[in-house]
C-alpha positions as CSV (number, residue, x, y, z in Angstrom):
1,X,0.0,0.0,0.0
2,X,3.0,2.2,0.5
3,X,4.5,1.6,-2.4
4,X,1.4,2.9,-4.3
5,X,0.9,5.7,-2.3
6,X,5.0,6.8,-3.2
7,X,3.6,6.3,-6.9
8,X,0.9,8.2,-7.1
9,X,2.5,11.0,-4.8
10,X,5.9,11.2,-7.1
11,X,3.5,11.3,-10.4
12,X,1.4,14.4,-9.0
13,X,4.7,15.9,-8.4
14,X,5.9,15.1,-11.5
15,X,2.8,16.2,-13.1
16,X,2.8,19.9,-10.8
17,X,6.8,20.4,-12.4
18,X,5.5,19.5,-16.0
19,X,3.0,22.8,-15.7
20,X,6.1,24.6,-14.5
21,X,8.5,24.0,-17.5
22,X,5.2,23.5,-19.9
23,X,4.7,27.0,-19.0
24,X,8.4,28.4,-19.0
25,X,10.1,28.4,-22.8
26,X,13.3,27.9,-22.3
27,X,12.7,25.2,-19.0
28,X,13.1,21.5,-20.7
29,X,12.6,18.1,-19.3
30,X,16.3,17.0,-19.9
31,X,17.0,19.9,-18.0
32,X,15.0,18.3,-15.2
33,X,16.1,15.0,-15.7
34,X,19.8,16.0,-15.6
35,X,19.5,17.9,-12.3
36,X,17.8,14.8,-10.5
37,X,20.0,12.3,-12.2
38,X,23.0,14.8,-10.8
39,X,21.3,14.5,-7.4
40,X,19.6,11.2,-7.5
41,X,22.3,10.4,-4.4
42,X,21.1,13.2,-2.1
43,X,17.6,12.4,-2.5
44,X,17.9,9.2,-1.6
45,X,19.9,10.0,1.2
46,X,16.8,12.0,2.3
47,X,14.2,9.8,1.8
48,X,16.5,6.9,3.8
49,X,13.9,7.5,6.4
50,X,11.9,4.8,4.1
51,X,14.3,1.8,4.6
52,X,12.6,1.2,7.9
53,X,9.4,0.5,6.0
54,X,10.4,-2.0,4.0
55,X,11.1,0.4,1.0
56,X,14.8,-0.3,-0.6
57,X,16.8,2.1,-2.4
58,X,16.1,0.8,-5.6
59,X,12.6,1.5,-5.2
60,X,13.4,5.0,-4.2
61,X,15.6,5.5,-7.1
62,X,12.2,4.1,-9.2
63,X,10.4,6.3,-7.5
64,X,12.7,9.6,-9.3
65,X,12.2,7.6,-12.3
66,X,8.3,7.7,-12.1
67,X,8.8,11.6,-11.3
68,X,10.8,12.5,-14.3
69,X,8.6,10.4,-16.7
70,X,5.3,12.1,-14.7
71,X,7.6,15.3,-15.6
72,X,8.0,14.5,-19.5
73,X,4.0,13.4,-20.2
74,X,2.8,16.6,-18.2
75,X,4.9,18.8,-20.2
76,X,3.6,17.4,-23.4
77,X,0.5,19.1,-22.7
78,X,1.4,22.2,-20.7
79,X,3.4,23.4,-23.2
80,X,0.8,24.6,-25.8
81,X,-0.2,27.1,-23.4
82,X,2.6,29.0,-24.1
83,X,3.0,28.3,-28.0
84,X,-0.6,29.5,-27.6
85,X,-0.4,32.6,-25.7
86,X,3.5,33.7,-26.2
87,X,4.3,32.1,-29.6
88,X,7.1,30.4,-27.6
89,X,7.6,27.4,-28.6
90,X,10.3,24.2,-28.3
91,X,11.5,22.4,-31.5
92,X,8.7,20.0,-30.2
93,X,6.0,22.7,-30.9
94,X,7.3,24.8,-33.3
95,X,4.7,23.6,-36.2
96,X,2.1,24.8,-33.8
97,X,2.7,28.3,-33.3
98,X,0.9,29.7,-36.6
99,X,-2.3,27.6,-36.4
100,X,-2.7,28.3,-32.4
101,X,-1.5,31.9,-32.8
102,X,-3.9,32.3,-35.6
103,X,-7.0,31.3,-33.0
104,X,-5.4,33.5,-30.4
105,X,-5.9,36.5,-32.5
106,X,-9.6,35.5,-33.3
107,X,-10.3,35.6,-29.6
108,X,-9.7,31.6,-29.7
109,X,-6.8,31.2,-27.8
110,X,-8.7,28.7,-25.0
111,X,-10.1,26.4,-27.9
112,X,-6.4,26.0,-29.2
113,X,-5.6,25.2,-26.0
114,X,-8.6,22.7,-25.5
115,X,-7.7,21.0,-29.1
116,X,-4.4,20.5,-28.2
117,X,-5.0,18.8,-24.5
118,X,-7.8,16.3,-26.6
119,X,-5.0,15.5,-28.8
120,X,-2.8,14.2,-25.8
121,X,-5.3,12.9,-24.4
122,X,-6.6,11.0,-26.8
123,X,-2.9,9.5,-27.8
124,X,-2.7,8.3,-24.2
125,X,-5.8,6.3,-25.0
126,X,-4.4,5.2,-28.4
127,X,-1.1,4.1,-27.3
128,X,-3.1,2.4,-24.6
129,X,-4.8,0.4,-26.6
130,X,-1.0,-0.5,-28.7
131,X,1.0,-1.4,-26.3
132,X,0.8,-5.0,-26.9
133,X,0.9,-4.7,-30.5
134,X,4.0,-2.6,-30.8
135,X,5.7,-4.7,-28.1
136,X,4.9,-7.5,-31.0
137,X,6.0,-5.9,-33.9
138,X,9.0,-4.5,-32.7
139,X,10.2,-7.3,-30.7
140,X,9.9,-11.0,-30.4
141,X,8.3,-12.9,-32.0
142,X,8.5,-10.0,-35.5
143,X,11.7,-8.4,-34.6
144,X,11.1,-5.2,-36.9
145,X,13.2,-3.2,-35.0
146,X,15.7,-5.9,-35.8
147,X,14.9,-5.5,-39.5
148,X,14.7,-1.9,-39.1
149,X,18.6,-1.2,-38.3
150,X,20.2,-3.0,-41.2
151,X,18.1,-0.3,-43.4
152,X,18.8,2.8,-41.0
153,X,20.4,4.6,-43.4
154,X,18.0,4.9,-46.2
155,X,15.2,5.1,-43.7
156,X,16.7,8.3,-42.4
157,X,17.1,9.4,-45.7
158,X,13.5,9.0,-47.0
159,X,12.4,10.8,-44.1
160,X,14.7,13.6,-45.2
161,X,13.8,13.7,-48.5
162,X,10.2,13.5,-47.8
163,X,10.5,16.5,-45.3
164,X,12.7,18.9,-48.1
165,X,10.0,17.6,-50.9
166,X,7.0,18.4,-49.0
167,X,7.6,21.8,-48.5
168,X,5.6,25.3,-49.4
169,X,6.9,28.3,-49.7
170,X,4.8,30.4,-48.0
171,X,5.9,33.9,-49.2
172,X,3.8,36.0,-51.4
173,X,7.0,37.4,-52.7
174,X,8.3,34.0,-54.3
175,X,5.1,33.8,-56.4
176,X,3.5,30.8,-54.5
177,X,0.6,30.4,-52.5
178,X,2.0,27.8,-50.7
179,X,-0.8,25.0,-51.3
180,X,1.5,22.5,-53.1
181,X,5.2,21.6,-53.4
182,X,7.3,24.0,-54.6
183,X,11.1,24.5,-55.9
184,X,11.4,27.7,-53.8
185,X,10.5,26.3,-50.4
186,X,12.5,22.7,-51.4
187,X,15.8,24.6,-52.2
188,X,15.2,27.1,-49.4
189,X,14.5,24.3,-47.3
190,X,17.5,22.1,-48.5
191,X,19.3,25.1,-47.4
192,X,18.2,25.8,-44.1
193,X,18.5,21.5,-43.6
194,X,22.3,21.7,-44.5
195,X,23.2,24.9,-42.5
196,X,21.6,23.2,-39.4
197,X,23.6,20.0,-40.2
198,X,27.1,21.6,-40.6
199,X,25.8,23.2,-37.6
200,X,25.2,20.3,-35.6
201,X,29.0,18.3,-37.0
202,X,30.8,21.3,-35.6
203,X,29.0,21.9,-32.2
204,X,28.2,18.4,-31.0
205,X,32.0,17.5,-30.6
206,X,31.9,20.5,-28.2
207,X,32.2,20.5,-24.2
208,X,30.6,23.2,-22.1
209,X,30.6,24.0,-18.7
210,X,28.3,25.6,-16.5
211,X,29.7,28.1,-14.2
212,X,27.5,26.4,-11.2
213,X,28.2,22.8,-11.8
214,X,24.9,21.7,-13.5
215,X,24.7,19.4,-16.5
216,X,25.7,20.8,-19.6
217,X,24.4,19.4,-22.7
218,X,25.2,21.2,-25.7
219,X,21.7,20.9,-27.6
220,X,19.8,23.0,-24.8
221,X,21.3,25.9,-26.4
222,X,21.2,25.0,-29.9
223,X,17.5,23.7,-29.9
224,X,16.4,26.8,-27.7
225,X,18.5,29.3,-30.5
226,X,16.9,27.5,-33.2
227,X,13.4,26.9,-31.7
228,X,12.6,29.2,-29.5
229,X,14.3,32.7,-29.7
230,X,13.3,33.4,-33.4
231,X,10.1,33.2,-32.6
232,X,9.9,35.1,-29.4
233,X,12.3,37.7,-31.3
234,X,9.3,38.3,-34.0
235,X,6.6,38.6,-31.5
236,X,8.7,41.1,-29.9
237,X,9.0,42.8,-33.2
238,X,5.6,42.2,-34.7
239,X,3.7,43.7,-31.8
240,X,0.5,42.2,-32.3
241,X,-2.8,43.4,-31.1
242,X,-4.4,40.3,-28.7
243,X,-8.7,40.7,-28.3
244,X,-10.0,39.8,-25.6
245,X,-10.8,35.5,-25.4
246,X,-13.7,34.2,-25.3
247,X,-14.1,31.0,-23.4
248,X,-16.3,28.1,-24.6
249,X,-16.4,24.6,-23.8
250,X,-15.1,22.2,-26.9
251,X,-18.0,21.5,-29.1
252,X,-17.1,19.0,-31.8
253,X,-19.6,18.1,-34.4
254,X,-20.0,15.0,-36.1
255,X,-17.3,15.3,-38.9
256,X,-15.1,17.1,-37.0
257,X,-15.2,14.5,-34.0
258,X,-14.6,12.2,-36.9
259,X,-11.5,14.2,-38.6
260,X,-10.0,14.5,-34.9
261,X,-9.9,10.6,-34.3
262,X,-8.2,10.7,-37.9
263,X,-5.5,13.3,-36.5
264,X,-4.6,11.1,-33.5
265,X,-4.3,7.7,-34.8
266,X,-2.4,9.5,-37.4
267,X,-0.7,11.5,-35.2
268,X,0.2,8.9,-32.4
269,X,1.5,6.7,-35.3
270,X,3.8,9.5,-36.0
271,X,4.9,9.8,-32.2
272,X,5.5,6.1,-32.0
273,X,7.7,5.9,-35.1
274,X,9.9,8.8,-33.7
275,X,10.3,6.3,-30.1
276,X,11.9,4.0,-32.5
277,X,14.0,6.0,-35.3
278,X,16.9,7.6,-33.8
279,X,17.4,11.3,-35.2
280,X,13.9,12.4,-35.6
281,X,11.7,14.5,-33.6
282,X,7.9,15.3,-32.6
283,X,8.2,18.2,-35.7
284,X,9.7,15.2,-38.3
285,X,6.4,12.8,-36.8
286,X,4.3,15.6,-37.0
287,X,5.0,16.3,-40.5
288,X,5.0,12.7,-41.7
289,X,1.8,12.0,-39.4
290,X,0.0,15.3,-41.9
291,X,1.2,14.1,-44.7
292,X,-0.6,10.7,-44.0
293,X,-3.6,11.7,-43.1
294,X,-4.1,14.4,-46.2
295,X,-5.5,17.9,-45.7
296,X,-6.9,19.2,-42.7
297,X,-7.8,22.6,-41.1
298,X,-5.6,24.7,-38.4
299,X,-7.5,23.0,-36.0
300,X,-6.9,19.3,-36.9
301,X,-3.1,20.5,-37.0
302,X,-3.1,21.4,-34.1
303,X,-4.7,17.8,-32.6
304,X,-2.1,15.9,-34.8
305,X,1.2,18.0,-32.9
306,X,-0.5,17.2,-29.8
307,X,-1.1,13.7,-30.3
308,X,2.5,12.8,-31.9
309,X,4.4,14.6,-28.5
310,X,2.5,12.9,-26.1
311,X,2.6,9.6,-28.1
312,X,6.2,10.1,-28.5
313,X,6.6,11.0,-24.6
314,X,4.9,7.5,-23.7
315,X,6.1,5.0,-26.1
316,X,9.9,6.0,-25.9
317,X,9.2,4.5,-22.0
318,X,7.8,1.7,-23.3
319,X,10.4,1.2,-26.6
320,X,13.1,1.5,-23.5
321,X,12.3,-1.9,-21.8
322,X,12.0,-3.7,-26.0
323,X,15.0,-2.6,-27.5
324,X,16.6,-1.6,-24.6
325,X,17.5,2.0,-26.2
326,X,16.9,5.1,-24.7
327,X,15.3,7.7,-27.5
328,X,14.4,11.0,-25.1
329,X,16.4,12.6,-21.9
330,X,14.3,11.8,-19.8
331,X,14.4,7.6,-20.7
332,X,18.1,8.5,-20.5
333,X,18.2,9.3,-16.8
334,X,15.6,6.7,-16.0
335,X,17.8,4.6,-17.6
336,X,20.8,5.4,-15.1
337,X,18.5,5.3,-11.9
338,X,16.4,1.7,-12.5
339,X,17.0,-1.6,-13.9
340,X,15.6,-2.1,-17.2
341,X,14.7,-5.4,-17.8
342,X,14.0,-6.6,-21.6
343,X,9.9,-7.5,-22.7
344,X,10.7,-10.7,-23.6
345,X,7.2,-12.4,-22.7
346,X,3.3,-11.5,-22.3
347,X,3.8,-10.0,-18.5
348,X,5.6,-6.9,-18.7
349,X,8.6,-6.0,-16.4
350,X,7.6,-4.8,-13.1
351,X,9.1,-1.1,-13.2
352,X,7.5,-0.7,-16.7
353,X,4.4,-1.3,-15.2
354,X,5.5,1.4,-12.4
355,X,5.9,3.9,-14.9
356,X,2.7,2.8,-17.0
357,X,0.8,3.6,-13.7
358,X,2.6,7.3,-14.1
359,X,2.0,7.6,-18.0
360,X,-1.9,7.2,-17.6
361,X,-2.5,9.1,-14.4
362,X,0.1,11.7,-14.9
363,X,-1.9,12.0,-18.5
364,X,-5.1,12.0,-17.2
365,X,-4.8,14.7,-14.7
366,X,-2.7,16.7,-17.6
367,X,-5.5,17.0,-19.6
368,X,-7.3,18.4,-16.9
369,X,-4.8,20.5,-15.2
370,X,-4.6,22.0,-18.8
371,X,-7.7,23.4,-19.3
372,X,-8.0,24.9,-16.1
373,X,-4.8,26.7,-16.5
374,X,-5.8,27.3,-20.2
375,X,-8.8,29.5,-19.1
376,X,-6.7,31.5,-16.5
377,X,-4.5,32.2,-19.4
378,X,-7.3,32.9,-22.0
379,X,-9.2,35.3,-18.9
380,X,-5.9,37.7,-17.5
381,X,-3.7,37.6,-21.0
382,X,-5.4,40.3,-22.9
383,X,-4.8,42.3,-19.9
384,X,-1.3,41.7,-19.8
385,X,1.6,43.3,-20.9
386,X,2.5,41.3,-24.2
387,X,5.8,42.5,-25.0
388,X,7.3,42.8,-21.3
389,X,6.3,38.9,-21.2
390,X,8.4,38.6,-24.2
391,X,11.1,40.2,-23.1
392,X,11.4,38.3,-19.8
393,X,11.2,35.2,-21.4
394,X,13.8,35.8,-24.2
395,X,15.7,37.1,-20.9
396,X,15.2,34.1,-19.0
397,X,15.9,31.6,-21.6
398,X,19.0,33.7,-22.2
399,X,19.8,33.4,-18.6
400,X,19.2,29.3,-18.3
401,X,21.6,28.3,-21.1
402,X,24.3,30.7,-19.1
403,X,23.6,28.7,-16.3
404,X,23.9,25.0,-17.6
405,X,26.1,25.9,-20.6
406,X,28.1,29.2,-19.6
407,X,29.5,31.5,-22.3
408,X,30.3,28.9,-24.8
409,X,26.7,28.1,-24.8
410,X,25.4,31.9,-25.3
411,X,27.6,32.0,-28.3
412,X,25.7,28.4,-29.9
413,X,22.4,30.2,-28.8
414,X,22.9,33.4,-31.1
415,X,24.4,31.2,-34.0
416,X,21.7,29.0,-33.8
417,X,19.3,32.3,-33.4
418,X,20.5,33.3,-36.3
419,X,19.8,30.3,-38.6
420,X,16.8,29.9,-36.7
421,X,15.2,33.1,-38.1
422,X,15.8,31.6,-41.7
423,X,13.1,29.5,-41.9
424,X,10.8,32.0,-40.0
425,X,12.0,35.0,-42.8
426,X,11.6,33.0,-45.5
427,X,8.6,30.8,-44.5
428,X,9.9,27.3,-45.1
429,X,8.8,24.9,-42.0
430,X,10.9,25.5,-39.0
431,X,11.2,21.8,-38.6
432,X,14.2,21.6,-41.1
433,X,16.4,22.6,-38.9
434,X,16.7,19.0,-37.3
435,X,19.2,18.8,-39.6
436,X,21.2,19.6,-36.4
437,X,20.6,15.7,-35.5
438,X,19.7,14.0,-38.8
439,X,22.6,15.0,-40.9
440,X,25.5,13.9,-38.4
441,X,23.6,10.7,-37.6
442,X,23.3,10.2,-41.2
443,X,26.8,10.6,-41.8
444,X,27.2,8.0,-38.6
445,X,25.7,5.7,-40.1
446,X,27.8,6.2,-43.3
């Protein structure tokens, strides 16, 4: 019974400190996980106390385990709120800022924000209902993962190639309406894909330091230069005039309910492939997952992001204990702090079904913590100082990758600022600048 209550207790904390960096740009979940991994030793020093009821320090080190994963699914919902409210998003959100922006400024801010938690939610469901399936596929007695490594290369290649030939230029200027493929967003694309790759080979060779002894890995501040800062650097700029949001509860009628169960099998499928691929992100699922399920509305873009981060969030926990590879921070510290045991048979290991416990509840009272803190947003924002919010957070952001990456690390965050505002400029998908990752494992796999 104790054991159960130290689950449930470390998911809702988990869950609180996923609203916290949902709701901060700049604040990741590896940034979390590294700090607890960093102090996994003190905290179970303090919670020794335990050992005289029968809990071990194994368990306890579980127990940070279930935090950081309760951390990781609660954050794929929180953060919307921001991309929502601030156009501030992470290179997990970044495809969502112009649909969710676009209801902000219609008053609609609170509905972008209720799509997005269905979306989520309704992945949790989905990826419910495939755990046993994937566990078959990609394991015994189908071995696809298996399969799937001897053809890494070209896999990662198609999915480049698909991403650079999919692409609208969105620029009135370049004489496209961006509805269908063109040659100016593929070579502009192709461009900004290759600058982010020779980006990546130079920098990910690179040590930082942080002047406080944290953790200092060297994407935080090339995904944040890339991701986030160009877009909080053009709201700054643009200066845009936010109505006042109306709040409604989600009414869906019949074809849209039907179009939104499209967007998250569609979109979990996308999550789930990115557990497995190493190299690809939520944006790379998100844009294979539209591309599969045809044309849709800002709305239904918005469900199909959701549903590919949250599916991603909970299947690279499970894809942990099949292939025994760790595809997200987060899995990575967990990875440190428990014994992962391989899915070999029918009855799952017993710490997967720890952190299945924290998945589903931890999702579950996401989805609900979200529109609660959705409608305080949607009620105060339009009475809030827009551009000082900016320019904290730019400042802020600025301010974290000093402390966990020190100088070094401001100089990769204006680089990266810098080819990040490319794609924004020019209107090519932002996504392309995973290049950062896809390029030099490419080349790895050489």
């Amino acid at each position: 019974m104790l054991d159960l209550f130290l689950v449930i207790s470390f998911c809702v904390l988990g869950v609180i400190t996923g609203i916290a960096t949902g709701l901060l740009p700049g604040l990741h979940v590896n940034n979390i996980a590294l700090i607890l991994l960093s102090l996994s030793g003190a905290i179970v020093g303090a919670f020794s106390f335990l050992f005289d009821y029968g809990v071990s320090e194994q368990f306890i080190l579980l127990l940070i385990s279930i935090y950081i994963i309760s951390v990781s699914i609660s954050h794929t919902f929180h953060d919307t709120i921001p991309t929502t409210f601030l156009g501030a998003p992470d290179e997990d959100t970044a495809l969502s800022v112009l649909p969710a922006h676009s209801l902000l400024l219609e008053g609609k801010g609170y509905e972008a924000v209720a799509l997005s938690a269905m979306g989520s939610y309704g992945a949790i469901i989905f990826c419910f209902l495939l755990l046993y399936p994937i566990r078959f596929l990609i394991g015994a007695p189908l071995f696809f993962y298996s399969t799937l490594q001897e053809i890494m290369l070209f896999v990662l290649i198609a999915i480049s190639i698909l991403m650079l030939g999919t692409e609208k230029a969105k620029i009135d200027d370049f004489g496209t309406k961006g509805k269908t493929p063109s040659i100016v967003g593929m070579l502009f694309a192709t461009f900004v894909f290759a600058l982010s790759g020779i980006f990546g080979i130079i920098i990910l060779d690179f040590s930082l330091d942080s002047p406080i002894g944290l953790s200092s890995p060297v994407l935080f501040p090339a995904l944040a230069g890339l991701f986030g800062t160009p877009t909080l650097l053009t709201s700054l700029m643009t200066k845009p005039v936010i109505p006042k949001q109306t709040i409604e509860k989600l009414k869906l009628d019949k074809k849209t309910k039907r179009s939104s169960v499209l967007s998250v099998i569609t979109g979990s499928l996308g999550g789930i492939l990115v557990s497995i691929i190493p190299g690809i992100t939520s944006a790379t699922g998100t844009i294979l997952a539209m591309n599969a399920r045809g044309e849709s509305d800002k709305r239904q873009t918005i469900v199909t992001l959701s549903a590919v981060n949250t599916a991603c969030a909970f299947f690279v926990v499970v894809v942990l204990f099949i292939i025994l590879r760790s595809r997200s921070g987060a899995t990575l510290a967990a990875m440190e702090l428990m014994a992962v045991e391989e899915w070999m048979g029918v009855v799952m290991p017993a710490n997967l079904a720890y952190l299945l416990i924290a998945l589903i509840l931890g999702g579950t009272l996401s989805y609900f913590l979200t529109l609660s803190v959705g409608k305080i947003f949607a009620r105060h924002f339009a009475n809030v100082p827009y551009q000082l919010i900016i320019g904290l957070t730019i400042a802020m952001v600025v301010i974290l990758v000093f402390l966990f990456t020190g100088i070094l690390g401001i100089l990769i965050l204006v680089v990266a600022t810098f080819i990040g505002l490319l794609p924004v400029h020019w209107g090519v998908r932002r996504s392309h600048c995973m290049g950062i990752l896809l390029i030099p494992i490419i080349l790895h796999f050489l």
